[in-house]
PAGU-282523 format. One record per residue (C-alpha): residue in one letter; x, y, z. Coordinates in Angstrom, 3 decimals. Example, Ala and Ser with C-alpha at 12.3 -4.5 7.8 and 13.67 -1.06 7.14 Angstrom:
// residues 2
[atom 'a',[12.300,-4.500,7.800]]
[atom 's',[13.670,-1.060,7.140]]
This chain:
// residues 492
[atom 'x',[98.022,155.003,122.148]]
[atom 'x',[100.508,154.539,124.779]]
[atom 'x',[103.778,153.570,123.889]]
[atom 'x',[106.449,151.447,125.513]]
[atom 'x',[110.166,153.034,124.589]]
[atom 'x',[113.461,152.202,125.889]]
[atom 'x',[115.250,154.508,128.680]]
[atom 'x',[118.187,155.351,125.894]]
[atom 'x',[115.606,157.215,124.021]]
[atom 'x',[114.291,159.040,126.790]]
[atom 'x',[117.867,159.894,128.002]]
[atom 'x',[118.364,161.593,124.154]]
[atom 'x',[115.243,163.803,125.036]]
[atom 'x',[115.875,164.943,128.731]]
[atom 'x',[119.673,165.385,127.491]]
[atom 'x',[118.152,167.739,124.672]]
[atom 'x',[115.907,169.541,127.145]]
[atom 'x',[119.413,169.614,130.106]]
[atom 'x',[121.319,171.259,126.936]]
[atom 'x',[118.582,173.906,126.359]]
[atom 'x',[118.490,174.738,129.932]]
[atom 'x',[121.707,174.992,130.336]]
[atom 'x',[122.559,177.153,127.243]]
[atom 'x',[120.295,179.532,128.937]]
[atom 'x',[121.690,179.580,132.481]]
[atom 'x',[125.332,180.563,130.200]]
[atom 'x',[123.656,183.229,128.434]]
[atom 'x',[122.424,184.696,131.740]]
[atom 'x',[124.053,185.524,134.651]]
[atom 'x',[123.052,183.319,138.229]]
[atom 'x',[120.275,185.128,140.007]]
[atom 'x',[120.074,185.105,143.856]]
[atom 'x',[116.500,185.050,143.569]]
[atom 'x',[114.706,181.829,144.413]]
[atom 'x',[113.197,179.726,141.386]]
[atom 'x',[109.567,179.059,141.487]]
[atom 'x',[109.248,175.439,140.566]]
[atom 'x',[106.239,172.859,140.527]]
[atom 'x',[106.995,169.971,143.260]]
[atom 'x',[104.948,166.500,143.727]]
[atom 'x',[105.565,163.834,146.203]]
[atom 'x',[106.564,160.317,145.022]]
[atom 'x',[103.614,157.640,145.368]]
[atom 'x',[103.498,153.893,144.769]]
[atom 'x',[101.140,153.554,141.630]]
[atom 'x',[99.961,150.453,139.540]]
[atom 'x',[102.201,150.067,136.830]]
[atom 'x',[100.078,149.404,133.598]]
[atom 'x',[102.082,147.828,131.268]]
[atom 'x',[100.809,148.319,127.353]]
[atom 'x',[101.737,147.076,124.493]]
[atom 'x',[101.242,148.343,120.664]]
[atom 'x',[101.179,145.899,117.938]]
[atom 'x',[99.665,145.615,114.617]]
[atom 'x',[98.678,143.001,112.321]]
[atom 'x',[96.528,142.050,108.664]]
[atom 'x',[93.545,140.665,109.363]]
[atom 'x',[92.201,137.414,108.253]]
[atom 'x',[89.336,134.899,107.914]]
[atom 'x',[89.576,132.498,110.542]]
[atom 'x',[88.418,129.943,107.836]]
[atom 'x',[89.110,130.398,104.367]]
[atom 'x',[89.604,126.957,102.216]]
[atom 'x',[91.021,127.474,98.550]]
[atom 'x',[88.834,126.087,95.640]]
[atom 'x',[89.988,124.131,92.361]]
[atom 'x',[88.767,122.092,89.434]]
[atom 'x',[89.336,118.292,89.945]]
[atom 'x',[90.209,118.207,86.369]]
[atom 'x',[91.689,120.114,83.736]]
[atom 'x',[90.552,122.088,80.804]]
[atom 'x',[89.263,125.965,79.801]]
[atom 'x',[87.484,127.642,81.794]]
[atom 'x',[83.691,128.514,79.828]]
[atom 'x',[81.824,130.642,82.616]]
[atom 'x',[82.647,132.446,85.989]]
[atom 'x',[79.591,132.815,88.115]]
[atom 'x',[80.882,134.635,90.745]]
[atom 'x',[82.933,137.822,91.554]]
[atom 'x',[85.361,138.926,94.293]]
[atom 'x',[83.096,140.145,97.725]]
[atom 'x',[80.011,137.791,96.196]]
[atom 'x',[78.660,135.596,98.742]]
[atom 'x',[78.496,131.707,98.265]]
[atom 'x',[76.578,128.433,99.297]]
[atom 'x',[77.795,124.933,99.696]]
[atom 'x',[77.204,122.965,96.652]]
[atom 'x',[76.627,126.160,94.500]]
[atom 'x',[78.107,126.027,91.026]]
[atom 'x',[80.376,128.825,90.974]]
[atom 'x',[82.619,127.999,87.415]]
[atom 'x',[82.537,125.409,84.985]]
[atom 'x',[84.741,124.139,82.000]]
[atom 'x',[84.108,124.084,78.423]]
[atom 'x',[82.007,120.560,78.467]]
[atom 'x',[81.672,119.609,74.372]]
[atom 'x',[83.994,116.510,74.865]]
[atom 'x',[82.841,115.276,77.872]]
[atom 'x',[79.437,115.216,76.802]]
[atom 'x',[80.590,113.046,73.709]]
[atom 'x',[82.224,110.856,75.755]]
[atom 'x',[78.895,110.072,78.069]]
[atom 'x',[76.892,110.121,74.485]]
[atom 'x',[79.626,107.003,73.343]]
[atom 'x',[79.508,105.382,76.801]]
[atom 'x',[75.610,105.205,76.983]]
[atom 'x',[75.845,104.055,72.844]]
[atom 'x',[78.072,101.028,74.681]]
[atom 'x',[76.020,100.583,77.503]]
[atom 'x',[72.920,99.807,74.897]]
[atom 'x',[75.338,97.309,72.981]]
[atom 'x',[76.489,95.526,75.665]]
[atom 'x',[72.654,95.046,77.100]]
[atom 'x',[71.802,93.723,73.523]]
[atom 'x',[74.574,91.355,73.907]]
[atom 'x',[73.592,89.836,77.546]]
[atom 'x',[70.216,89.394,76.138]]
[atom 'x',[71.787,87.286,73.056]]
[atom 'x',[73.646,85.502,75.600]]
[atom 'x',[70.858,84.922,78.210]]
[atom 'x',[68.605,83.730,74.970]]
[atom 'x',[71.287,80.965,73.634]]
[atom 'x',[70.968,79.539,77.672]]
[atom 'x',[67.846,79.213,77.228]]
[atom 'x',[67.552,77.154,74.332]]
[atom 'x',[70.975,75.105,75.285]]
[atom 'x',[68.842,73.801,78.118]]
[atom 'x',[66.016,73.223,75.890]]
[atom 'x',[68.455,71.274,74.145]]
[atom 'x',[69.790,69.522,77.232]]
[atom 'x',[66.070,69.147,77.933]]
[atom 'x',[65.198,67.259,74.864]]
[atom 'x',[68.275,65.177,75.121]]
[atom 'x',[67.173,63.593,78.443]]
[atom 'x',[64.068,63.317,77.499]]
[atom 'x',[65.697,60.907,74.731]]
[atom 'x',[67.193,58.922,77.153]]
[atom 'x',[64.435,58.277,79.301]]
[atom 'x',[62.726,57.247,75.841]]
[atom 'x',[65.659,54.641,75.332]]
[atom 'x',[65.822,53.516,78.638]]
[atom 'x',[61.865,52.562,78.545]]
[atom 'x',[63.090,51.159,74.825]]
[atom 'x',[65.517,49.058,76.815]]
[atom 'x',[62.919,47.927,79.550]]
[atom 'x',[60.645,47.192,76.632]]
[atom 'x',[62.916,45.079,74.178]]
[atom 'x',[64.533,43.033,77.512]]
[atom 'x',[60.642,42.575,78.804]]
[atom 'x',[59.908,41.076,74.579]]
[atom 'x',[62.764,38.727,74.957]]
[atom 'x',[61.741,37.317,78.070]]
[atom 'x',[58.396,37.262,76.893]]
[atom 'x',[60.015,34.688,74.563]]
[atom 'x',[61.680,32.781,76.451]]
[atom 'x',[59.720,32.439,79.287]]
[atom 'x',[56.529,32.889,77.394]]
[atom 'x',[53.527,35.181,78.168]]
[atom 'x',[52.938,35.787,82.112]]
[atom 'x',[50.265,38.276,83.273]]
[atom 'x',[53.162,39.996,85.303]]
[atom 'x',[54.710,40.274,82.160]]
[atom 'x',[51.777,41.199,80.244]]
[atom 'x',[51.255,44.207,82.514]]
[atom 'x',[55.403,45.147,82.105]]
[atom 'x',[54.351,45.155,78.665]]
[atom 'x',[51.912,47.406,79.184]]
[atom 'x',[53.477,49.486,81.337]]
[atom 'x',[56.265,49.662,78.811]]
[atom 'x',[53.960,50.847,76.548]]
[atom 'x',[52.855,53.592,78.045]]
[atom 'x',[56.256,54.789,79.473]]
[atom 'x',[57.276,54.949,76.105]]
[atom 'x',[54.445,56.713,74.955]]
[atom 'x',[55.070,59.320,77.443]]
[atom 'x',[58.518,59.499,76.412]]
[atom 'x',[57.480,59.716,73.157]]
[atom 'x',[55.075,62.983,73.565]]
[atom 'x',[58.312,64.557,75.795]]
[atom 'x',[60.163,63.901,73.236]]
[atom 'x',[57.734,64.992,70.871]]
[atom 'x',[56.718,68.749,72.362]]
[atom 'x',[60.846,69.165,72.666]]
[atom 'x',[61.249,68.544,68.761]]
[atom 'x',[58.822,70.569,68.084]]
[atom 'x',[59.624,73.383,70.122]]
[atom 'x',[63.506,72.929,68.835]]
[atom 'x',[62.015,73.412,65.538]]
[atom 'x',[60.254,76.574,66.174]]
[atom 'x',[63.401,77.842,67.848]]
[atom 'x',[65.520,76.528,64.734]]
[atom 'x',[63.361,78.442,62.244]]
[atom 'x',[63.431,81.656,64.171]]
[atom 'x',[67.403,81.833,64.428]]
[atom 'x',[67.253,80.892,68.230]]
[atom 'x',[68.605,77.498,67.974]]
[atom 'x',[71.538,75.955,65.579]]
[atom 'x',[70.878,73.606,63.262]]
[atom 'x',[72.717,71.069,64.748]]
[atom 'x',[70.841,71.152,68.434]]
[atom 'x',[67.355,71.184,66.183]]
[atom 'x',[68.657,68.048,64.633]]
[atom 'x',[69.809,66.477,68.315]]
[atom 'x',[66.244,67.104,69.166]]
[atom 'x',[64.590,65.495,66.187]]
[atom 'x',[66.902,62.656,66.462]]
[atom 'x',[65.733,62.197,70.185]]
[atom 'x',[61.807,62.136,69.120]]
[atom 'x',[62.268,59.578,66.223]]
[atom 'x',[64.008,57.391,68.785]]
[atom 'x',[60.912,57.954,71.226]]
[atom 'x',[59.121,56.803,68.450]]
[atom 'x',[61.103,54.040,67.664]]
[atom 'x',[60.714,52.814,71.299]]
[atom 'x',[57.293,53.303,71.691]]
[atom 'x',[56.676,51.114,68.458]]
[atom 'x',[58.841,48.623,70.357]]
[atom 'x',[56.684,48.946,72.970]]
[atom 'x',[53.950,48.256,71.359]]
[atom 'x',[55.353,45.144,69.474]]
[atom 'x',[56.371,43.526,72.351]]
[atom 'x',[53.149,44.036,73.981]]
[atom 'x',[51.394,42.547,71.088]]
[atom 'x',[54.054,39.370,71.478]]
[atom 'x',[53.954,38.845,74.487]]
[atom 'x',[50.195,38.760,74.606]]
[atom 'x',[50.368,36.833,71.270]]
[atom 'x',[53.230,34.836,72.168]]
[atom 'x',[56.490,34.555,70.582]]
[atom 'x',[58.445,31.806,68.134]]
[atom 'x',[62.344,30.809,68.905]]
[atom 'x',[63.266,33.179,65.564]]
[atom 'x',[61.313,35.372,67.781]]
[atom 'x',[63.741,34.941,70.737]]
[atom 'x',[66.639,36.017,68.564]]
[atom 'x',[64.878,38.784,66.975]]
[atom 'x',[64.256,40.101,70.802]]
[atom 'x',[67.715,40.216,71.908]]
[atom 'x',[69.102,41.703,69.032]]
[atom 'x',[66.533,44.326,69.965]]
[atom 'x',[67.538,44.312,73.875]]
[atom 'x',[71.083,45.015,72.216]]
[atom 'x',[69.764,47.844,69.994]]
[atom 'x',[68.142,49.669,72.860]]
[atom 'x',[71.129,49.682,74.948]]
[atom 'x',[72.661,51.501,72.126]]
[atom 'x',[70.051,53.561,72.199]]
[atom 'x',[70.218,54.522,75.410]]
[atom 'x',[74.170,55.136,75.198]]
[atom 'x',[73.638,57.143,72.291]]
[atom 'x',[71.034,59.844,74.040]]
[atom 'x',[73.337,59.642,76.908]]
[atom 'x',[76.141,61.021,74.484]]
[atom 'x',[73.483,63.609,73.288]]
[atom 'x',[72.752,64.538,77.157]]
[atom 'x',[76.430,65.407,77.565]]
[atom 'x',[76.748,67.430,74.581]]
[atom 'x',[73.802,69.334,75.493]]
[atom 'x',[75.322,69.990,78.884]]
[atom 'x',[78.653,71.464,77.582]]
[atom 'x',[76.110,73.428,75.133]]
[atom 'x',[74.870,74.780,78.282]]
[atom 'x',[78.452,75.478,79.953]]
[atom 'x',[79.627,77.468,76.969]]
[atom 'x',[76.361,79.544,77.102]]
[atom 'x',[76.629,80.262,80.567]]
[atom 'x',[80.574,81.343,80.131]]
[atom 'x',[78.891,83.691,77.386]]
[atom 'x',[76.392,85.259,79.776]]
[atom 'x',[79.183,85.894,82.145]]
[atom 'x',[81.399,87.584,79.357]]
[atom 'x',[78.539,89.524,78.556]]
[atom 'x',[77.504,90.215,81.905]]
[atom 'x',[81.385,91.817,82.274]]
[atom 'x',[81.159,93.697,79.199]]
[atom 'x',[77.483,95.114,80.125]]
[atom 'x',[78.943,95.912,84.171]]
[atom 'x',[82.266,97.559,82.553]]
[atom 'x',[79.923,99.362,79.816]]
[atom 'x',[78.022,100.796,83.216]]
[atom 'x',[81.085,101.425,85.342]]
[atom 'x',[82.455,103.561,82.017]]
[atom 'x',[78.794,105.645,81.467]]
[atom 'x',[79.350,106.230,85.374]]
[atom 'x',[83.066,107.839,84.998]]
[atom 'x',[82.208,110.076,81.896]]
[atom 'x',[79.137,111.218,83.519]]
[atom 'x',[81.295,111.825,86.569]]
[atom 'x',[84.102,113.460,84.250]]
[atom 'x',[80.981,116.090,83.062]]
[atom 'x',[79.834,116.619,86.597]]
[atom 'x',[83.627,117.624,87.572]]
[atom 'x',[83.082,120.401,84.673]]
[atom 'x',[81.052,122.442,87.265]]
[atom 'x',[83.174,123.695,89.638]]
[atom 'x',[81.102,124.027,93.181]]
[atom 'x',[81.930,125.016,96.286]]
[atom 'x',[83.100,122.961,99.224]]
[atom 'x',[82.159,125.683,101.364]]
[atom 'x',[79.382,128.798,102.407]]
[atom 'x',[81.474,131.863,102.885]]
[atom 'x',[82.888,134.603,100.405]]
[atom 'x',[84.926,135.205,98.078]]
[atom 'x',[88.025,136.020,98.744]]
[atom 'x',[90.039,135.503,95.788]]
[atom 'x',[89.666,134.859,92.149]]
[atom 'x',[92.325,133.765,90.311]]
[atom 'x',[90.776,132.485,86.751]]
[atom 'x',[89.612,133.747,83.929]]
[atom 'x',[87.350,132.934,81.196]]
[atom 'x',[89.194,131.726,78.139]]
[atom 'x',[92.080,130.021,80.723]]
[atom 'x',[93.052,126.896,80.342]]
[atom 'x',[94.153,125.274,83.909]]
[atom 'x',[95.132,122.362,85.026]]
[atom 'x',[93.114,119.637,87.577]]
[atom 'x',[93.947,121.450,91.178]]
[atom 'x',[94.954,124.832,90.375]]
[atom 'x',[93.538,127.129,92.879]]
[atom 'x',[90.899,128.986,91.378]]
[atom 'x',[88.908,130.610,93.986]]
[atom 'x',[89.716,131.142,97.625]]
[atom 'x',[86.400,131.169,99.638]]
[atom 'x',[85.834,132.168,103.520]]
[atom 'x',[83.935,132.877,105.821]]
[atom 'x',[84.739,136.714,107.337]]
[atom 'x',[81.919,136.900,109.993]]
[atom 'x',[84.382,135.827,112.611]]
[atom 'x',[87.912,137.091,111.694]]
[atom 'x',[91.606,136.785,113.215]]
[atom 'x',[94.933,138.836,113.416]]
[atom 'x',[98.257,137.154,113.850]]
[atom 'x',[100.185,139.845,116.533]]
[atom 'x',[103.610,140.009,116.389]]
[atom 'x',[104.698,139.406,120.407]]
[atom 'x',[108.395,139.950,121.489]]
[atom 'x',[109.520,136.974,122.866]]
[atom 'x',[110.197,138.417,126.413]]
[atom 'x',[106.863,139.622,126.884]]
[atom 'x',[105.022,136.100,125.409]]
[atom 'x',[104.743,134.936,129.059]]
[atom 'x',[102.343,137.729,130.111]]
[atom 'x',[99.763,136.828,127.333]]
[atom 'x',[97.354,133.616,127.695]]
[atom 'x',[94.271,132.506,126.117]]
[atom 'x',[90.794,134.043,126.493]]
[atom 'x',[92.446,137.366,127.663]]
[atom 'x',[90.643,140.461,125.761]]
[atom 'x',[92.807,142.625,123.220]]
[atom 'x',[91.955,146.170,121.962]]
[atom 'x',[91.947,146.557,118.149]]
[atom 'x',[91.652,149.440,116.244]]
[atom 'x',[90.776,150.364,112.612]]
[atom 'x',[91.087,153.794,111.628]]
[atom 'x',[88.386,155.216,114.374]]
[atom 'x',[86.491,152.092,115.194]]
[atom 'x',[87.801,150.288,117.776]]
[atom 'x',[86.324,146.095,118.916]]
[atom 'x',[87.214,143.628,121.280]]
[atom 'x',[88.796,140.455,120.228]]
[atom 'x',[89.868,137.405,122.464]]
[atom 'x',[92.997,135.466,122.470]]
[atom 'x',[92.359,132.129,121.011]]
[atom 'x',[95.879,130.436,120.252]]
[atom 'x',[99.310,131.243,120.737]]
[atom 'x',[101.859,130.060,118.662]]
[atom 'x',[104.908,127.534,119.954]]
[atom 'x',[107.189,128.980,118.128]]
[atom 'x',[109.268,132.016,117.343]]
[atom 'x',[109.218,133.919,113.983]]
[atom 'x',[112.102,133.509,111.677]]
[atom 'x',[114.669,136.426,111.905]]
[atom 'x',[112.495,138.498,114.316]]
[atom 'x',[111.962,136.942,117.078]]
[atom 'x',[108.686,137.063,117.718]]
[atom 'x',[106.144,134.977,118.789]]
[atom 'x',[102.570,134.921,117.038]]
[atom 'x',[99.633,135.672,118.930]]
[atom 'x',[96.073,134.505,117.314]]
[atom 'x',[93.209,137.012,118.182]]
[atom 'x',[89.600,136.272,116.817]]
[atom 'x',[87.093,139.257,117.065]]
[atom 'x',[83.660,138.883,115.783]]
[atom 'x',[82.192,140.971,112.486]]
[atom 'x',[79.170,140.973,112.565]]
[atom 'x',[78.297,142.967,109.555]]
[atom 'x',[81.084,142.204,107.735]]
[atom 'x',[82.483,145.091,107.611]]
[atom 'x',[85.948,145.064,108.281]]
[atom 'x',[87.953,142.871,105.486]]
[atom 'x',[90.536,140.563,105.281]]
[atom 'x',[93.471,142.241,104.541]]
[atom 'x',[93.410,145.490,106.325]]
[atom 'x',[95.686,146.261,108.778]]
[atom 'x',[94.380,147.026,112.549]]
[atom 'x',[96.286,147.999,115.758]]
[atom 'x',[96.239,145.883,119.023]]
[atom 'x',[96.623,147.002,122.705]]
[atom 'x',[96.561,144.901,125.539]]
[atom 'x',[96.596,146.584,129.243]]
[atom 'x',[98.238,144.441,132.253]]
[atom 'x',[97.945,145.044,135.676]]
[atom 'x',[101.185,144.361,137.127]]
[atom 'x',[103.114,145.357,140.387]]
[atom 'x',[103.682,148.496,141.955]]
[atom 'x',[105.983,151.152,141.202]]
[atom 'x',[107.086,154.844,141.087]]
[atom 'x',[106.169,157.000,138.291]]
[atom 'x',[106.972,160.868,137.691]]
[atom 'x',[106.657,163.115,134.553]]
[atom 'x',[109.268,162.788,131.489]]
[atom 'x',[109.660,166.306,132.283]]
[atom 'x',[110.638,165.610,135.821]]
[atom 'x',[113.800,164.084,134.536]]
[atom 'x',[116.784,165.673,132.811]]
[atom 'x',[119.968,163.810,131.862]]
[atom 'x',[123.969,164.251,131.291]]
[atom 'x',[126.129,162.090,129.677]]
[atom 'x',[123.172,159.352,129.721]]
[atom 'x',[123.133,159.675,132.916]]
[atom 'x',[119.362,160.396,134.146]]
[atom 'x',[118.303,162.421,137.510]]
[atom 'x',[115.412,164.355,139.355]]
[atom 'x',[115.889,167.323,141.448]]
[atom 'x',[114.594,166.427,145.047]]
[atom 'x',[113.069,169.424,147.212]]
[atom 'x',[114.838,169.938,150.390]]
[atom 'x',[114.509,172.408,153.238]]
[atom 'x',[114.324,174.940,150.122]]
[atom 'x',[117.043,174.082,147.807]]
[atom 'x',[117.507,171.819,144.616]]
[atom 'x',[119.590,168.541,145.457]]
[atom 'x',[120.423,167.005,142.213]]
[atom 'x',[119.402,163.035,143.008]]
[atom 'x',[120.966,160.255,140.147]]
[atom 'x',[117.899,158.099,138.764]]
[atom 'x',[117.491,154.872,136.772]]
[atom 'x',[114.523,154.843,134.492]]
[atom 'x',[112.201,152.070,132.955]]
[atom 'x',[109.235,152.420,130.770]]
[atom 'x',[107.386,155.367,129.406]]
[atom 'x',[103.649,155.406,129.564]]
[atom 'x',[101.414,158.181,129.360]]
[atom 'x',[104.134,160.592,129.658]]
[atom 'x',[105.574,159.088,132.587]]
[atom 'x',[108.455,157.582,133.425]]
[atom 'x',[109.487,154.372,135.310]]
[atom 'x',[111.708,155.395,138.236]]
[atom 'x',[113.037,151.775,138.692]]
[atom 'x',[115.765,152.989,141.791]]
[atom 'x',[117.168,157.089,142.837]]
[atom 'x',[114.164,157.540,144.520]]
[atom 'x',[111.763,156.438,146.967]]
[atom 'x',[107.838,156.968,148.350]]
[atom 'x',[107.571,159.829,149.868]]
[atom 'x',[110.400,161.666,148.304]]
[atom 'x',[109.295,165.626,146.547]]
[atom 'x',[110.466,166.313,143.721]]
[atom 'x',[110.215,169.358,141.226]]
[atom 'x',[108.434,168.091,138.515]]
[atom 'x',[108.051,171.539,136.001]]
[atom 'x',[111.129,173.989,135.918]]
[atom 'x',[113.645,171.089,136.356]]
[atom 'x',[115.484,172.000,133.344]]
[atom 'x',[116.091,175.345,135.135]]
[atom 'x',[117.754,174.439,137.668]]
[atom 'x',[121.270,173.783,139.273]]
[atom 'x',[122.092,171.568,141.801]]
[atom 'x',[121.643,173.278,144.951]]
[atom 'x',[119.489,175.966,143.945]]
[atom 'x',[117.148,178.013,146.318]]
[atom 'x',[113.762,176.988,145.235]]
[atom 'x',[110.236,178.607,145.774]]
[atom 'x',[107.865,175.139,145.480]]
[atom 'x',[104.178,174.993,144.563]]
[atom 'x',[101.870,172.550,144.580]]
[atom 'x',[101.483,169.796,141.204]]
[atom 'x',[97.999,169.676,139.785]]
[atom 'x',[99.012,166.170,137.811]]
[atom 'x',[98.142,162.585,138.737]]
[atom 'x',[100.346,159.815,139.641]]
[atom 'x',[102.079,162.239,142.379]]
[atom 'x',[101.022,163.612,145.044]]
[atom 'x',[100.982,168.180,145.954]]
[atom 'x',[102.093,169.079,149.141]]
[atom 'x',[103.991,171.680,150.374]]
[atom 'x',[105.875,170.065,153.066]]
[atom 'x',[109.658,169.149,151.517]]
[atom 'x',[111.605,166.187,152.043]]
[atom 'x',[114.785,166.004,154.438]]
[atom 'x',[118.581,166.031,152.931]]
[atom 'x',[119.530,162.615,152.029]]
């Protein structure tokens, strides 16, 4: 990998390399002869610049996994590495007492429908009650027609209008009567088979006797008025006109106590219409409360994480697995702030693990800087395939730039005193000491940011060698990056 190092550090090693050389030009004496030396001549070159980061990769999805209620943990289906489906059960909770609790809500659920029948049943007969009662008043109504058409049989005397009212009467009343009739009867049935209270059976037995009652009226005043009638007659028929209109009243009263039978049945179905709904809605929540024993995953993916056991009791939304998916995966790369504006989505990155090597893609970069370092985080999503690189592991990243121009020469090129960095430049023969500034170091090369310019030759092997001024014997370079010649540069 090629490394990016600051010029201080390079200045430590050329000084290192100066204080060799010049240890061994004290422990010899200065020879007249010319030095052979290695010279290149300066170029312009693309300046790559390269940058080495590492970072732990991820899953680009991962979603964490709990129970939605609490308890202890029964059964683990699944291990660390195992792969998982949506909606497959992958842990469940010791279930005895939630399956008692469904057992006690269904037990309620039957109670309360045995109620709302019991309910539904006593409406029923309430308006067969209700029924019978108005039945009863239609048979003293036609009781009330009947005695006021006797009485004015009697006074009027015998008409063959009125004969045919009478008749009529007659056989209004008789239909009341076999209403009235078919509803005691049917009361009665109800009565003796627990359906009906005693009191409603009695209402309805009341109502036929006075259908009865008015149909015999009927029938006497149809035989007066065809017979004709006497004045004790007369009096007899409006006591009965009198006695109708009681009559009449008194199934009205029975009408209205039917009808609030009927309300307070109805207000019974609704209670028992609640408790049978609420008996439902609990069945619903304890089955519910079971199903929420089996723990199933939200997600397809891996695992990534277990962190139950069986025998542990946890508590509603503890994590207990951490599921992903790790066949696309990311790495969070530490950038130093100065460089962040040279990095931009969708550009490729270089990553390495151990002696694989894949191409991932920038995908997100982060807005801000990293607490206490400085850095800005830089998402990168490669693909994996075959799943075999893990979450976890730690790769390196590389990223190469083309940038501007600039001059580059070997580290060896370049020797330094007192942190003070220079080249030897070959001219008409001799050494001439020339003061550099330095930049970056890649591939064993340094940035020569000013000292020097295109063009220039410069020793680039036996540097360390050398004094300023030297008599020099140059040969050509065989490197890249600078170009051989044997021509030398002009004094400066």
């Amino acid at each position: 990998m090629v490394k990016k190092i600051q010029p201080l550090w390079v200045a430590g090693l050329a000084l290192t390399i100066l204080v060799a050389g010049c240890s061994s030009k004290q422990a010899e004496p200065v020879s007249t002869n010319a030095s052979t030396v290695t010279v290149a001549k300066v170029q312009s070159v693309p300046l790559n610049a390269v940058y080495d980061l590492s970072g732990t990769l991820a899953a680009v999805q991962q979603s964490p996994v709990a129970f939605e209620l609490g308890g202890t943990v029964d059964s683990i289906r699944v291990d660390v590495g195992d792969s998982v489906n949506k909606g497959q059960s992958i842990a469940a909770l010791d279930s005895a007492d939630l399956q008692l609790k469904v057992s006690e809500a269904q037990e309620a659920v039957q109670q309360a429908s045995a109620g709302l029948t019991a309910a539904n049943a006593s409406l029923s007969n309430a308006t067969a009650v209700r029924s019978a009662a108005q039945a009863g008043v239609s048979a003293a109504e036609a009781q009330v027609e009947g005695a006021k058409a006797k009485q004015q049989g009697v006074l009027d005397g015998a008409r063959e209008q009125e004969k045919q009212q009478a008749r009529n009467a007659v056989s209004k009343a008789q239909a009341a009567y076999n209403q009235a009739k078919s509803a005691a009867e049917r009361a009665e049935t109800l009565f003796q088979n627990g359906l009906l209270t005693k009191q409603e059976n009695e209402q309805a037995q009341t109502s036929f006797a006075t259908a009865k009652d008015a149909l015999d009226d009927a029938n006497q005043q149809l035989s007066l008025t065809l017979a004709g009638a006497s004045s004790s007659d007369r009096a007899s028929a409006a006591s009965a006109v009198k006695q109708a209109q009681v009559g009449v009243q008194s199934a009205q009263a029975q009408v209205s106590q039917a009808s609030a039978g009927i309300e307070q049945a109805q207000a019974s179905v609704q209670q028992a219409q609640a408790s049978y709904d609420q008996a439902n809605v609990s069945l619903a929540q304890a089955k519910l409360a079971l199903s929420k024993s089996q723990l199933k995953s939200q997600v397809s993916g891996v695992v990534l994480e277990k962190d139950i056991s069986v025998g542990q009791t946890v508590a509603a939304g503890t994590t207990a697995f951490t599921i992903g998916q790790i066949n696309q995966l990311k790495v969070l790369l530490p950038v130093p702030d100065e460089q962040i504006a040279q990095w931009k989505t969708g550009q490729q990155v270089s990553l390495s693990l151990y002696d694989e090597q894949r191409t991932g893609r920038v995908t997100n970069i982060y807005p801000k800087t990293n607490d206490n370092t400085g850095t800005i985080n830089v998402e990168v999503q490669l693909s994996n395939p075959k799943q075999d690189w893990k979450p976890g592991q730690v790769v390196k990243a590389s990223r190469d730039v083309q940038s501007k121009k600039g001059i580059m020469v070997p580290v060896e090129a370049v020797v330094s005193m007192d942190d003070s960095p220079y080249v030897y430049r070959s001219v008409n023969g001799k050494a001439v000491r020339t003061p550099v500034k330095t930049g970056d170091l890649m591939d064993n090369k340094l940035v020569i940011t000013d000292g020097l310019k295109v063009g220039d030759t410069i020793v680039t092997s036996g540097a360390d060698r050398l004094m300023d001024g030297d008599s020099i014997t140059a040969q050509a370079a065989g490197g890249t990056n600078a170009t051989s010649g044997s021509q030398e540069g002009s004094a400066q």
